[in-house]
Every structure is written in structure tokens, then in C-alpha cells.
NUTI-382644 format. One record per residue (C-alpha): x, y, z. Coordinates in pm, whole numbers, padded with zeros to 5 digits, always signed. Each point is the difference from the previous one (the first is absolute). Layout:
! NUTI-382644
XYZ
...
END
This chain:
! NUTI-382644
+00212+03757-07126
-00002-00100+00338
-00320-00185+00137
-00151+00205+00302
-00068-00239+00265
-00343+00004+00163
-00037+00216+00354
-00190-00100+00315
-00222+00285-00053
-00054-00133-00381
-00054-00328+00095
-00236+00088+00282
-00213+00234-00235
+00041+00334+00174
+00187+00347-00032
+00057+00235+00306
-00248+00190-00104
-00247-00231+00022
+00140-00066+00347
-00073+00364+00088
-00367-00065-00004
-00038-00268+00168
-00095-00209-00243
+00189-00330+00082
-00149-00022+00354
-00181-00357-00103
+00374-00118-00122
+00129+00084+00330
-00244-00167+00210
+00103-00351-00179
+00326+00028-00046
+00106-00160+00342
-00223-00241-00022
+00105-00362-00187
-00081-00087-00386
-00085-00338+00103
-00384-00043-00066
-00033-00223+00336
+00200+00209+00256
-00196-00030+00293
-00057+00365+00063
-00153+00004-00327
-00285-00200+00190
-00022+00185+00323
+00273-00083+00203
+00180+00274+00166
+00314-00107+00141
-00163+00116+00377
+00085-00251+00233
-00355+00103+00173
-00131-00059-00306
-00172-00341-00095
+00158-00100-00383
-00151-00342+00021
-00304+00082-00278
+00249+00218-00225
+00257-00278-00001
-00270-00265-00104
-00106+00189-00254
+00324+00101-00202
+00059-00390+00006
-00348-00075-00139
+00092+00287-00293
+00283-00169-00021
-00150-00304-00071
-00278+00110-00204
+00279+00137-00234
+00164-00346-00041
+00283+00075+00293
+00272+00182+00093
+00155+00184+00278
-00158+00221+00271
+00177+00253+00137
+00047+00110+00367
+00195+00293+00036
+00181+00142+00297
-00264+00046+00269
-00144-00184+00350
-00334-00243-00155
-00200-00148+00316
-00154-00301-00183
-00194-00325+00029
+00038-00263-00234
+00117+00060-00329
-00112-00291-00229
+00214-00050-00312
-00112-00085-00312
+00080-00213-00337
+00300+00208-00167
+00077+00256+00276
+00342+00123+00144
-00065+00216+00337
+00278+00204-00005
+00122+00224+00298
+00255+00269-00096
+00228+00077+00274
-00158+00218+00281
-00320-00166-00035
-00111-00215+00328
-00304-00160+00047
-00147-00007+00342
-00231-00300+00116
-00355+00107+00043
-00116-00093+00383
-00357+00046-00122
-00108-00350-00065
-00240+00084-00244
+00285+00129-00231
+00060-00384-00060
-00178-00276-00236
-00116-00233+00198
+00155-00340+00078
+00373+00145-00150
+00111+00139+00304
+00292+00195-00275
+00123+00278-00062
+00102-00051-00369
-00240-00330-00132
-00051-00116-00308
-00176-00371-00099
+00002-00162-00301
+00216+00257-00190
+00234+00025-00268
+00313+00200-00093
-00029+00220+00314
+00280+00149+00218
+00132+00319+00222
+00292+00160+00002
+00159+00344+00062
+00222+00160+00296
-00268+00043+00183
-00181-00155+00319
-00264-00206+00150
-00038+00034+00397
-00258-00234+00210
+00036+00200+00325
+00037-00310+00197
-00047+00010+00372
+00058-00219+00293
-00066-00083+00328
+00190-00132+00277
-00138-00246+00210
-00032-00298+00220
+00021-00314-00240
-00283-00118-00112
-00006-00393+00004
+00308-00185-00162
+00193-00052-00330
+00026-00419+00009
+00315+00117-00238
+00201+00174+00287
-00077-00164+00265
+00272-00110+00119
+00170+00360-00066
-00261+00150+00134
+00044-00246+00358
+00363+00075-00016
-00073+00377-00043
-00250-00029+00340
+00245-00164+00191
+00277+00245-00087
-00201+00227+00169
-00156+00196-00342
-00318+00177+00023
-00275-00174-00173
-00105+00267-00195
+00042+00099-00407
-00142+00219-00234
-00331-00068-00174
-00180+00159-00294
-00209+00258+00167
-00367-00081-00035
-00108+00391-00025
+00235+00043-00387
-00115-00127-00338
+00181-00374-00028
+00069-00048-00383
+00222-00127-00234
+00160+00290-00185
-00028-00231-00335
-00211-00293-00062
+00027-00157-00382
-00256-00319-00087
+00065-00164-00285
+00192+00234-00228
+00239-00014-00236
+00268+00154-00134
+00058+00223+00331
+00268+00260+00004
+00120+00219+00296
+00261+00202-00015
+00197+00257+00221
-00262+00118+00259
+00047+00019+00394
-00298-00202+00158
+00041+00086+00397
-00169-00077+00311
-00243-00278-00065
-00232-00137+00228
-00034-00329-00156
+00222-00139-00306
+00152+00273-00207
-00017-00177-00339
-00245-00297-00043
-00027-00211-00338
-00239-00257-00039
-00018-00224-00268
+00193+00215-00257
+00231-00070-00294
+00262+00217-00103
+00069+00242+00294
+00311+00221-00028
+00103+00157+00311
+00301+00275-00014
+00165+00283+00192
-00294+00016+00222
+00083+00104+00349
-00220-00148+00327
+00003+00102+00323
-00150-00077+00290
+00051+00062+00416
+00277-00339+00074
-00109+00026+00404
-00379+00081-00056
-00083-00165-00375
-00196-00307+00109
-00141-00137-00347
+00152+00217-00186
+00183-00255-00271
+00143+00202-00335
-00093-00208-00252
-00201-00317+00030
+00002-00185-00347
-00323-00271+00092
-00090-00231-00282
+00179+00168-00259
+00288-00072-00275
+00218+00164-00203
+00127+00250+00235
+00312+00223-00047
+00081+00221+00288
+00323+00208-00001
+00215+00321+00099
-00245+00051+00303
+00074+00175+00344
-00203-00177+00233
-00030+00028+00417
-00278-00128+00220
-00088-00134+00268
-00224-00359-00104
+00167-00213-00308
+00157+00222-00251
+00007-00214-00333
-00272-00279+00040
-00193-00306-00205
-00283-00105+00092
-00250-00302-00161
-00354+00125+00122
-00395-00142-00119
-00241+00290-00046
-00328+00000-00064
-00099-00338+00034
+00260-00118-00272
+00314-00145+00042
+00338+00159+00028
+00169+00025-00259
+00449-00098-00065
+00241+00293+00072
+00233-00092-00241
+00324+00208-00218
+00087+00264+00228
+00279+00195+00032
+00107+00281+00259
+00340+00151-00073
+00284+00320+00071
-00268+00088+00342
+00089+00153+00345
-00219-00139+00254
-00036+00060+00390
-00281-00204+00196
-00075-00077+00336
-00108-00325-00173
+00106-00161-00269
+00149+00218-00328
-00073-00319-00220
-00287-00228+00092
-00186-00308-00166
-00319-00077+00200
-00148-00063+00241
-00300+00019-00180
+00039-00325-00272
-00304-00133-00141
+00178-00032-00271
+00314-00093-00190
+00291+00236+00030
+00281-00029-00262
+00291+00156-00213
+00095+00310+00178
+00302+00174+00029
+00090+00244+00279
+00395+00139-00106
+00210+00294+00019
-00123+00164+00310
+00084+00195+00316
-00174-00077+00294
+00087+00241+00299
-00154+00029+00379
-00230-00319-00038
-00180-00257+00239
+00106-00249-00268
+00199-00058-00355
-00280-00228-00158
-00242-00259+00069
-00271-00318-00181
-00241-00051+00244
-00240-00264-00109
-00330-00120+00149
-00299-00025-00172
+00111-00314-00220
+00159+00153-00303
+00337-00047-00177
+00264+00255-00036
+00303-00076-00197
+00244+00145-00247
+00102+00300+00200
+00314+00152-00016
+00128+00248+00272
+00379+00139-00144
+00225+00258+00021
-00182+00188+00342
+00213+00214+00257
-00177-00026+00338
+00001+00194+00336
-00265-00122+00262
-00136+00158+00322
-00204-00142+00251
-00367+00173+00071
-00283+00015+00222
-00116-00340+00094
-00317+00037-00183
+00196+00010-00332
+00071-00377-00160
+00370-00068-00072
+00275-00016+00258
+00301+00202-00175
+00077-00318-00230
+00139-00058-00371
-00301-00208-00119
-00264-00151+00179
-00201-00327-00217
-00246-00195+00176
-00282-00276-00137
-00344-00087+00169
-00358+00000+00013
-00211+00312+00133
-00214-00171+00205
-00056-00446+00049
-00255+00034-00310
+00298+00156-00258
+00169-00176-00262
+00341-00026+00071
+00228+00141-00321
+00347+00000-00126
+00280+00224-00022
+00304-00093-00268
+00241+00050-00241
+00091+00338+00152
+00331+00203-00065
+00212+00219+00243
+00293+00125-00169
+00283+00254+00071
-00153+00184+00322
+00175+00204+00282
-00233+00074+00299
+00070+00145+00386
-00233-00223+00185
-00086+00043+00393
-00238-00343-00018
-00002-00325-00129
-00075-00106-00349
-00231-00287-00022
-00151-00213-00314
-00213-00235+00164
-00244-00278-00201
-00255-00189+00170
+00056-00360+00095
-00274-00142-00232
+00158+00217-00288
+00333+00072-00039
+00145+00307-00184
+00194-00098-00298
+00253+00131-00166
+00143+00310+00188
+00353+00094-00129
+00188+00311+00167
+00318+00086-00162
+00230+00346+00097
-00171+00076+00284
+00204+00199+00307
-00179+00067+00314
+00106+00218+00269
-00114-00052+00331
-00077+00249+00223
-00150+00125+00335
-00372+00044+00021
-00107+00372+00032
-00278-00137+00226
-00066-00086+00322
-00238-00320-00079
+00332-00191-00128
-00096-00288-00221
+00285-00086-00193
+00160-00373+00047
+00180-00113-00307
+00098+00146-00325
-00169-00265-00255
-00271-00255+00130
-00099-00214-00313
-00236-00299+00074
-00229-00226-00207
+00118+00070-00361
+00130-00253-00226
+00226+00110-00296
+00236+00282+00200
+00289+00144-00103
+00227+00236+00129
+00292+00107-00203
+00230+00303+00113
-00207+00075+00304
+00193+00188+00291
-00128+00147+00375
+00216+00221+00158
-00097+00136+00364
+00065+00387+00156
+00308-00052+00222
-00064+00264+00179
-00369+00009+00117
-00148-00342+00048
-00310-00182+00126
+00014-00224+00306
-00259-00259-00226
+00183-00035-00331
+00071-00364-00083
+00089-00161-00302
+00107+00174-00417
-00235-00269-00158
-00245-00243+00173
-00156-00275-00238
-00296-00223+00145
-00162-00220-00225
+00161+00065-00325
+00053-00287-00255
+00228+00019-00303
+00234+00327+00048
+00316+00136-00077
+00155+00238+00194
+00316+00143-00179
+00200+00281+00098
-00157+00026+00291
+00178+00226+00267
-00040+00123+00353
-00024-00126+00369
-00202+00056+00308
-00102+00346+00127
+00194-00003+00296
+00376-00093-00025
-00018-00104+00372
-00289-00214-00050
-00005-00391-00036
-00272+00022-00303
+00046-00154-00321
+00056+00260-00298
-00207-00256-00196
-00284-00233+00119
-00089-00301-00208
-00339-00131+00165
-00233-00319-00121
+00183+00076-00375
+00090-00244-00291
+00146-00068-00330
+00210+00332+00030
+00348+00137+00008
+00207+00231+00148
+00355+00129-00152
+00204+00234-00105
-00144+00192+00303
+00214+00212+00216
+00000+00054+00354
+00066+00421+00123
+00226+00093+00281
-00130-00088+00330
-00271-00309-00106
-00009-00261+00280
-00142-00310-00178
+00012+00080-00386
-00327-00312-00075
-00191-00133+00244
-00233-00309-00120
-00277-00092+00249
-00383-00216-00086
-00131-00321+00007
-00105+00011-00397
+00355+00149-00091
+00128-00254-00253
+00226+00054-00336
+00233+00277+00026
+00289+00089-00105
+00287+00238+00133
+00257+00074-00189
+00333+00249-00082
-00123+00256+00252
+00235+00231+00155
-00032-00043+00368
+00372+00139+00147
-00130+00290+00132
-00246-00202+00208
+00057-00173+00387
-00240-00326-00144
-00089-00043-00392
-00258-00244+00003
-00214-00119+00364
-00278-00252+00021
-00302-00076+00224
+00088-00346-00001
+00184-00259-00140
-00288-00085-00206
-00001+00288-00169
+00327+00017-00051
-00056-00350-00231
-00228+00193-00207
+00263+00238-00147
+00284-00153-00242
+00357-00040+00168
+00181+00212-00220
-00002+00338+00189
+00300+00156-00182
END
């Protein structure tokens, strides 16, 4: 005989009849509402924007907790909320219609976190869902207020160019908080929300171990956004971020090495951001400048960086070492910004010294750039300090693309200024430079001051204006390197020019120069002593 299969009705408990008198109006009442034991509205929230949901969400988490963990649910609805502390063993999770709205009430807030989402010496926590997180940033636009000793010179160019002096601000009168603020946690997972208009960082970690990041989206205003970074990783390690969409204004993608309370900072160390799309009206992927502390093994690969200030930068200045860093396989289109923003349309941007005369002065080394394509409208620069060089710095596959600055306060002079490292190579490194639309200042492909033991390889390009006398490569106060198999584009005037008193021990050699009016000029003969006599 045929089994009879179970019907809703059986399952549910209830025959028509019963429906008839009304007698399953308590079953109807909960049936829209979630099984989960900690959905929020099961604690008072109401999904009412004009609603406060900041007590309801605390206490589904401390049920949660209580219980031993789990997951609280938000379900589709507007939540106006202050903090929202997580706790040991608790995944947040926003299901996709759900947004929460930052609470201008500053009593909604614990004090001294200035977050959003916060959680401190917790375990096992995380949020994820479709849904969304909204600061409600807002800004002001005003006269500047003092200056940035990092811009300016951009900012003096900018004045003279005839730019207003004025930029956006945070507004003073809106709640200024980060929309996430983790101390000392581990084993951190977030996972496919949209985090939008912060007023401070988006995503802060500080001090935590094992912090997966993926498929979340950020967003914030790329004119108005001032201090609005995505994800700030600060004295934390074993970071994995990847598949994320992320556009802002301030650094998209950034480490940090930061002392808090009182203690010292601790080593960001074995991170990895991968498969992202990043905009920024900074820098998409940033080490520093905050480094009180060492800075090492970190890979930054397989992304696409679109309508940026900058490609990538290592800013160093508060005595620390960062080294072991790998930036590979990245596809980068750059666009100039507002004067107040730092980066000047360029690939990569490295640069060593001390905050103020009282700083220790750190290193930068052993760092990788591999296999890159970028449209650039400003010059590249990795710069050490004179009392510390910057060591080991190989670039390999690398083709710029110069063009014109969408900007008024034009800044761009050559495509590649490397000075003070020791340990370069270059290997299969080309500039090429927009025909078409050019820039009365462009100078030289690749400009090397100060660099001892290098190897440029593959190297090829020329000048940025075919009807300029300016060498497609400057060699300035460099030694022990060489120069060869290196190929000089249609149009290059002088293919090598070698200038500097401390120039001493180079070598040029099997470079194709045909295509050039001079191959190789020197200041003096003097120089010209230092370099050996085979110039085939």
C-alpha cells in the first residue's frame, strides 16, 4: 500500500474546521516572525527607523551569549542604533533588507569606542548577511584649516594654480565614529555586508589574530570622505581579505603599526588582500604611515584598481621596518583629485623618514612588484632617506602609460624617480607616453639618483616629449650598476644620460639605441671614466 505523505495542514496540527473558529489566531501572529531565539525583534526592536533598537540589539547578543553563542538575527527593517558590542561566540547577521542607521544621539554609544559595531577582547565573533550598515556621514566645506606638512608642496602648487583653498571637513554638528572598532580579538569573520558612508574608518582591527574579510562591499563619498579609510588593519596578523568591492575617498586597503593604551604596538605581520576592486582618492593599498612597529609578509595580488589618486604606497616614519611585501598581478587606472587628497595620479609612491627630528628613522626592503599595468597621470617615486637606504626593491613586468593630468595644479615631471636604495632591480620595465595629449613638464621614463648596486634589464622607453632634448633615462650620483638589453622607443633623443660627482662603476651594455639621435651623453668627461668602455 502506498504511504500517504504528510500535509501542511497535518504537519501544522490543524483542520479547516478548526480554522473556522478562529482558533489558530496565536499561530498566525508568529508565523512571520523568525525561529531564531535571538532575532532582534524578539527583544524589542521594531524595524522603525524612528525607532531606537540600540537596547533590543544588546540584549539578543547578551541571550546569545548567555546560551553559549550563536547568531542574531536582523531581519528586513530600518534599526537606528548606537553601539552594538559583540560578544565571545556571536555572529551578527543582517539578512538582506536590513540597514542599520547610526544613532546621532551620543548617549546611544559606550563610552571611549566611538563604534558602531565594537567588540574587545572577544572570541569567535563575526557579521555577515546582505544587509547594511550606514554612518550618515556629513561634511562641511570650508576654508582650510592650517596645513598637511604631507602636501605641502601640492597644496603650494594647487594655490598658485589659482585653486580655492577650501575642502571638505567632517562636520562638527554629526556623530564622528568608526562604523567598526575590534580590540584584541580573534578569530574575526566578516562576510558579505555593505558598510557605507563612514565618518571615520569603516573597518578598524586592532590587535587581532585571525580576521577573515570577504565579499564585503564599502562605500564612502570619493570628493567629500575625508578619513574615511575602508579597512585599517593596525597591529594585527593573520589577515585574509578577499572578493571585496571597495570605493572611498581616504586609503582603501591599509596597515597600520599603532601603541594603545600605554603598551607598545604590536607587528602586522601574514596578510593577504586578494581578487578586490578598489577606487580611492588615496591610496587603494597602503602600509603606514603610522609604524611603531614592524611591518612584514604581506601580499597585495590579483586586483583592479579603477579611478584612483594612486596604485599603492609604504610610507614609513615612525622608525619601524617593513619588508617582505609583494604587490603582483594589479591592473591600474589613476585620476588626479582635489589638492587636499595625498597622491598625485602615480603607480606607486614609497618614501622613508622620521615624523618629526625626535623619530627613529626605519627601513623599507626586500619588497616585490611584479606583473602590473597602470595609466598613470604623475610620477612614481620610491625614495629612502640618505642615512638609510631602501634595500632590495625589484620591479619586474611593469607597463606604465603616461598620460595628461585631469587637473589644473599639474605636478607631473618624470615617469620613475628612484633615489637612495641600494639593491634595485628592474627587469622588463617599459613607459610609454599619450601621443596625443601631452604635458609641457614631462621629462625623463626613469630617473635614478643615488642608487647603488642595480640592474636595469629590459628596460624600454624615452623622454616625454619627442621634440625635447631630455634623456629617456637619467643615471645621477649611481654605482656598481648596469644597464642592457634596454631599448630605446621611437622618438627618444638621448637613450642614457650619466651625470654626478659620486657616479662610479657602471656598466652599459647590448642596449638597443637605433631609434635614438644620442645613446649614451655625459656631464663630463669624468663621468664618462666611471662607466666601462664597452657600450655595445
Amino acid at each position: 500500500m502506498k504511504q500517504q505523505l504528510p500535509t501542511r495542514r497535518t504537519i501544522l496540527g490543524y483542520t479547516p474546521a478548526l480554522l473556522g473558529l478562529g482558533l489558530l489566531s496565536s499561530t498566525a501572529k508568529t508565523s512571520d516572525a523568525s525561529t531564531s531565539p535571538f532575532d532582534v525583534r524578539n527583544y524589542g526592536a521594531t524595524g522603525v527607523r524612528t525607532d531606537n533598537g540600540t537596547k533590543a540589539f544588546c540584549d539578543a547578543i547578551e541571550a546569545c551569549t548567555k546560551a553559549g553563542g550563536g547568531t542574531v538575527q536582523v531581519p528586513a527593517g530600518e534599526y537606528t542604533v548606537g553601539t552594538v558590542q559583540l560578544r565571545d561566540n556571536v555572529t551578527l547577521h543582517l539578512e538582506a533588507g536590513a540597514t542599520l542607521f547610526a544613532s546621532q544621539q551620543r548617549g546611544d554609544y559606550v563610552k571611549d569606542s566611538r563604534a558602531l559595531i565594537f567588540a574587545e577582547n572577544a572570541q569567535n565573533i563575526g557579521v555577515t548577511g546582505k544587509g547594511t550598515i550606514d554612518g550618515l556621514a556629513r561634511y562641511d566645506y570650508d576654508d582650510v584649516r592650517g596645513a598637511d606638512p604631507e602636501i605641502a608642496k601640492e597644496q603650494e602648487i594647487a594655490r598658485q594654480a589659482g585653486i580655492e583653498m577650501k575642502r571638505f571637513y567632517r562636520s562638527r554638528e554629526a556623530m564622528n565614529i568608526f562604523l567598526f572598532v575590534l580590540n584584541d580579538c580573534t578569530n574575526v569573520r566578516l562576510r558579505d555586508i555593505s558598510v557605507i558612508n563612514a565618518p571615520l574608518w569603516t573597518v578598524r582591527l586592532n590587535d587581532c589574530d585571525r580576521v577573515t574579510i570577504r565579499g564585503v562591499y564599502i562605500y564612502s563619498d570619493l570628493e567629500k570622505g575625508v578619513n574615511a579609510d575602508g579597512i585599517d588593519i593596525c597591529s594585527s596578523k593573520n589577515v585574509v581579505i578577499s572578493d571585496c568591492i571597495i570605493t572611498t575617498a581616504d586609503d582603501a586597503i591599509v596597515l597600520k603599526a599603532i601603541a594603545r593604551n600605554g603598551r607598545k604596538a604590536n607587528v602586522v605581520e601574514n596578510v593577504t588582500v586578494t581578487n578586490c576592486v578598489l577606487t580611492s582618492s588615496s591610496t587603494p593599498l597602503m602600509i603606514g604611515t603610522e609604524t611603531e612597529a614592524d611591518i612584514r609578509h604581506v601580499i597585495f595580488s590579483n586586483c583592479v584598481i579603477r579611478n584612483s589618486n594612486k596604485g599603492f604606497g609604504i610610507n614609513v616614519q615612525d622608525g619601524a621596518v617593513v619588508s617582505d611585501v609583494i604587490f603582483s598581478n594589479l591592473t591600474i587606472d589613476t585620476s588626479r583629485r582635489h589638492w587636499n587628497w595625498w597622491g598625485d595620479s602615480e603607480m606607486c609612491k614609497f618614501v622613508l623618514k622620521k615624523r618629526t627630528d625626535a623619530s627613529a628613522l626605519g627601513q623599507i626592503r626586500d619588497i616585490f612588484i611584479d606583473n602590473i599595468t597602470v595609466r598613470a597621470r604623475g610620477t612614481s617615486t620610491i625614495t629612502g632617506h640618505a642615512g638609510q637606504l631602501l634595500e632590495n626593491i625589484r620591479m619586474s613586468n611593469v607597463r606604465i602609460f603616461m598620460d595628461v593630468e585631469n587637473a589644473e595644479d599639474k605636478r607631473a615631471t618624470d615617469a620613475m624617480l628612484i633615489e637612495n636604495v641600494k639593491g634595485l632591480q628592474l627587469r622588463d620595465v617599459s613607459v610609454e607616453w599619450n601621443e596625443k595629449d601631452t604635458e609641457p613638464a614631462w621629462q625623463s621614463a626613469l630617473v635614478l639618483k643615488n642608487v647603488q648596486d642595480f640592474t636595469v634589464d629590459m628596460f624600454s622607453g624615452r623622454q616625454g616629449l619627442r621634440d625635447k632634448d631630455v634623456p629617456g633615462i637619467v643615471l645621477d650620483n649611481s654605482t656598481d650598476g648596469v644597464v642592457r638589453n634596454s631599448y630605446a622607443t621611437d622618438g627618444t633623443a638621448t637613450f642614457i644620460h650619466v651625470q654626478g660627482t659620486a657616479t662610479k662603476d657602471l656598466t652599459l651594455r647590448y642596449n638597443r639605441t637605433g631609434k635614438a639621435k644620442k645613446s649614451v651623453t655625459f656631464e663630463n668627461d669624468g663621468v664618462k671614466k666611471a662607466v666601462a668602455a664597452d657600450q655595445s
